[in-house]
C-alpha positions in Angstrom: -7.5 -16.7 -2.9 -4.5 -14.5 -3.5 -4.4 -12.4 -6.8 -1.1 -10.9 -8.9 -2.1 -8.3 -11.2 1.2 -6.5 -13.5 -0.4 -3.4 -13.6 0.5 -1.7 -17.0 2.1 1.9 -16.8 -0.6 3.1 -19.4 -2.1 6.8 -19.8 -5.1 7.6 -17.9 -6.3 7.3 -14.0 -7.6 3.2 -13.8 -9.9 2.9 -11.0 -10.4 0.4 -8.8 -8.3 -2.5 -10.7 -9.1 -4.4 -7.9 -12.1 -4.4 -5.7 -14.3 -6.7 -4.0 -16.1 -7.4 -6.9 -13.3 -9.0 -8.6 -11.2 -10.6 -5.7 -11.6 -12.1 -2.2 -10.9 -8.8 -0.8 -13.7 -7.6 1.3 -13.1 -3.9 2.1 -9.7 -2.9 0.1 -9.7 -1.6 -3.8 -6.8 -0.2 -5.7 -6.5 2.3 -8.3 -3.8 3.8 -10.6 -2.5 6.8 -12.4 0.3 7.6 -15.1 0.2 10.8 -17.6 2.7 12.4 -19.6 0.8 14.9 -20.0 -1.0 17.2 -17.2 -4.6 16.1 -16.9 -7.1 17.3 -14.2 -9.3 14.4 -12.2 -12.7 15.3 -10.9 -13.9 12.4 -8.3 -17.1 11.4 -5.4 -15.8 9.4 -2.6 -19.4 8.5 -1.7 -19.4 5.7 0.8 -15.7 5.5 0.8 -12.3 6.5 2.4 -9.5 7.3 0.1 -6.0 7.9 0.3 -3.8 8.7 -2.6 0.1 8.6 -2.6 2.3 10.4 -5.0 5.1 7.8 -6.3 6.5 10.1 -8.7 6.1 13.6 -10.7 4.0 16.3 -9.1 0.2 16.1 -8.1 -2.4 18.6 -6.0 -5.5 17.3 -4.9 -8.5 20.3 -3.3 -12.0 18.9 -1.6 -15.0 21.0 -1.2 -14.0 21.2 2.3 -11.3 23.1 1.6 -8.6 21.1 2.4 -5.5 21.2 -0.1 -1.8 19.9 -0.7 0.8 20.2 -3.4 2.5 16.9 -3.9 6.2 16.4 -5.3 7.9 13.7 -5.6 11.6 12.6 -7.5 10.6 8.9 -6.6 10.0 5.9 -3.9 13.0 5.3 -3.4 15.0 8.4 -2.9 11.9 10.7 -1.0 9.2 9.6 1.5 5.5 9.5 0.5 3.8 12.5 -0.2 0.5 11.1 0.3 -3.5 12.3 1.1 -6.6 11.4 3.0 -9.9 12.1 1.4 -13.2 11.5 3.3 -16.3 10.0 2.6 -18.9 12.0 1.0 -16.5 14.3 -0.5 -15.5 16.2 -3.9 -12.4 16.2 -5.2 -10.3 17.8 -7.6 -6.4 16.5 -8.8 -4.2 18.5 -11.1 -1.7 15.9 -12.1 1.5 17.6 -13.5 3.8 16.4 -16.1 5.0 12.2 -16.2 3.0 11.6 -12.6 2.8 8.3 -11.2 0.1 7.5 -7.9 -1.8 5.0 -6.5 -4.8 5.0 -4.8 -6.1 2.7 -2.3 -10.0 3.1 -0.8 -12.7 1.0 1.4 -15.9 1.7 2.7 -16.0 3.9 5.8 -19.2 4.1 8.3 -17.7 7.0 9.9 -17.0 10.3 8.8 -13.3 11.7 9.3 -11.7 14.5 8.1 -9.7 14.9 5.1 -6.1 15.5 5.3 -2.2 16.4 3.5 0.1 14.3 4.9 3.3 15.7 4.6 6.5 14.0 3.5 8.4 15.7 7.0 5.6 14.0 9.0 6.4 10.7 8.4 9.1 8.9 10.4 11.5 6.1 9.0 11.8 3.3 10.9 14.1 0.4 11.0 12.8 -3.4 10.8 14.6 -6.8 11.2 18.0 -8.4 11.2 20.9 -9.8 9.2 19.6 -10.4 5.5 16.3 -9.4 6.3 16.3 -5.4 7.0 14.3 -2.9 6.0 13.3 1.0 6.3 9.3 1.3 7.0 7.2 4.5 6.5 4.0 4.2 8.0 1.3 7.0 6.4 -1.6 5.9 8.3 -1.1 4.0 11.4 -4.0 2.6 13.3 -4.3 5.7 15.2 -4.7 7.6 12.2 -8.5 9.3 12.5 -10.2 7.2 9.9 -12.3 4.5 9.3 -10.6 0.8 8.1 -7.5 1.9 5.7 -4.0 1.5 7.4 -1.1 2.2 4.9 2.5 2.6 4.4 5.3 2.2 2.2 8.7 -0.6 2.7 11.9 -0.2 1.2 14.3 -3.7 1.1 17.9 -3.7 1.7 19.8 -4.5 -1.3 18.9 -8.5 -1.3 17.1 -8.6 1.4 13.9 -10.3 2.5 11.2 -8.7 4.3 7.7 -9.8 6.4 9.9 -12.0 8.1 10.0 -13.9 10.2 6.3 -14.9 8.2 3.7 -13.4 10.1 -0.4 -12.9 9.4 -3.2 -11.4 10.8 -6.3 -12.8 9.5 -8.4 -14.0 12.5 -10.2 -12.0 15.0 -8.5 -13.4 18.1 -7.1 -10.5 20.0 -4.8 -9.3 21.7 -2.6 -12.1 19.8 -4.0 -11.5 16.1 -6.2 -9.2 14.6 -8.4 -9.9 11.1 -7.0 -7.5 8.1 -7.0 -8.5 4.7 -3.5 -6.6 2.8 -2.5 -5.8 -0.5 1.3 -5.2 -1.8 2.3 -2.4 -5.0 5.9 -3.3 -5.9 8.5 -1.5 -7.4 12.4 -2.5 -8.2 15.7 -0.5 -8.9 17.3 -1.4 -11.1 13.6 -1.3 -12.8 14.8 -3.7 -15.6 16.4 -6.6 -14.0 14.9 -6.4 -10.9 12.6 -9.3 -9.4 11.8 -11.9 -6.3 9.0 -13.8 -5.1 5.9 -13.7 -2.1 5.2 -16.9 -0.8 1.8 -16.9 0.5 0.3 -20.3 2.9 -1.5 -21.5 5.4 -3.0 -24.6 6.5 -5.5 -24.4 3.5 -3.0 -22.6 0.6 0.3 -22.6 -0.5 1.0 -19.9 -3.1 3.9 -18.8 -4.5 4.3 -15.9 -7.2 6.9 -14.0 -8.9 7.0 -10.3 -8.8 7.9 -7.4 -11.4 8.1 -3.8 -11.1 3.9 -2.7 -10.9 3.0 -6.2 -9.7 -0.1 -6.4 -7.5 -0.3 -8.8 -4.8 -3.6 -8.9 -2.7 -3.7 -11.2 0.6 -6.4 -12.1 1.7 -5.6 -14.4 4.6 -2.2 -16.2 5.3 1.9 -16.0 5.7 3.1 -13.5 3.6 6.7 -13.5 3.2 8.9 -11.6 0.7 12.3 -12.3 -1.1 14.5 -10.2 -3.8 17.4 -10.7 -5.6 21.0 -9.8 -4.7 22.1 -6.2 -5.8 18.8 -4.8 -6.2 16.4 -2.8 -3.8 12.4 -3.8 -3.6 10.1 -1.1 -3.0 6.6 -2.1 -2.0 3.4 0.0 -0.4 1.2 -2.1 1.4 -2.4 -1.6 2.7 -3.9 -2.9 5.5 -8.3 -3.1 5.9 -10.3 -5.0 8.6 -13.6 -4.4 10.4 -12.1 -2.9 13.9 -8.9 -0.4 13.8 -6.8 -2.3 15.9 -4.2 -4.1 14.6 -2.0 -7.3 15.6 0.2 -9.4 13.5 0.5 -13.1 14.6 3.9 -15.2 13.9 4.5 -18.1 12.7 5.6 -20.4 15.2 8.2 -22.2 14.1 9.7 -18.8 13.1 9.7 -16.9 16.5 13.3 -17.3 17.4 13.7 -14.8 14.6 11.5 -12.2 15.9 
């Protein structure tokens, strides 16, 4: 079943608030940082794939393989993701600089890849949808990126607009027409204060609706997925994406696909 979690901007780095052990997620866990203050992390991937993005403030992250990037960011809204790719079985270091906000989102990998800075200038925007449902989409890892399950990006609303529309999913193994990846949703709103909408999340066995917040947490494990806000405000959300095989294929509703 689908969980909300408000995930509170406290001090400290809060690993994996979700995980498989506490939701119907099978691969995905998130984590989450906020400081004030500059505060150096010291972490094992083990077993898992990571990849951190910076939402705000300034970060660097070095592995033992020597792989390194400085991170700055003014916030989601005005810059594109500053973001990193850590390997399994690797060490890592992150100075986190003055008020810093990042999340973290990691799943077990069989395969080992290489870590990797992904650079603001290397991601593309790219324009989604239609009348009052358009939006600007950053893919960080696409599922050609070299890794194992994690697929990641970062969406941006129009001012009132709605976005996973028309309501797709992609929660059975039945490709080329749909592929099986579970998903989970960070939100964000501007203006911070007064911002809000909903997620609507159904299929033939659920029908789930919640209300969303700035730090809201949505995970998705099967089902439609779609996504409203309220007039004169923008919605922010990254989203991850984890399944056994790479490939991925949304699947839309159909009563919906004369919107597509």
């Amino acid at each position: 079943m689908a969980l909300r979690l408000n995930v509170l901007k406290k001090d400290g780095f809060q690993k994996k608030l979700i995980s498989p052990e506490n939701s119907d997620l099978k691969y995905l866990s998130f984590s989450y940082y906020f400081g004030l203050n500059k505060r150096t992390i010291e972490e094992y991937t083990a077993n898992q794939e990571w990849l951190w993005v910076l939402l705000s403030g300034k970060m660097e992250i070095r592995t033992n393989s020597g792989i390194s990037g400085m991170m700055q960011r003014k916030n989601v809204f005005e810059e594109k993701p500053a973001s990193f790719y850590i390997s399994p079985e690797s060490y890592y270091t992150i100075e986190m600089g003055e008020e810093t906000e990042a999340i973290a989102v990691s799943a077990p990998a069989e395969s080992d890849f290489t870590s990797l800075f992904i650079r603001p200038d290397s991601i593309k925007k790219a324009r989604a949808g239609k009348l009052n449902y358009q939006r600007s989409i950053f893919d960080i890892m696409t599922q050609e990126f070299p890794a194992s399950k994690i697929i990641a990006g970062e969406t941006i609303h129009d001012v009132g607009h709605w976005s996973c529309f028309p309501p797709h999913k992609h929660d059975c193994d039945n490709m080329p027409e749909e592929s099986k990846h579970e998903e989970l949703y960070f939100f964000k709103f501007e203006p911070e204060k007064t911002g809000f909408g909903m997620i609507r999340i159904y299929d033939e066995t659920q029908d789930i609706a919640f209300p969303i917040l700035t730090n809201d947490l949505i995970t998705i494990p099967r089902g439609y997925h779609p996504v409203g806000v309220i007039p004169e405000h923008k919605l922010y959300y990254f989203w991850a994406l984890a399944g056994e095989k790479r490939q991925f294929q949304r699947h839309t509703h159909p009563d919906y696909l004369k919107y597509e």
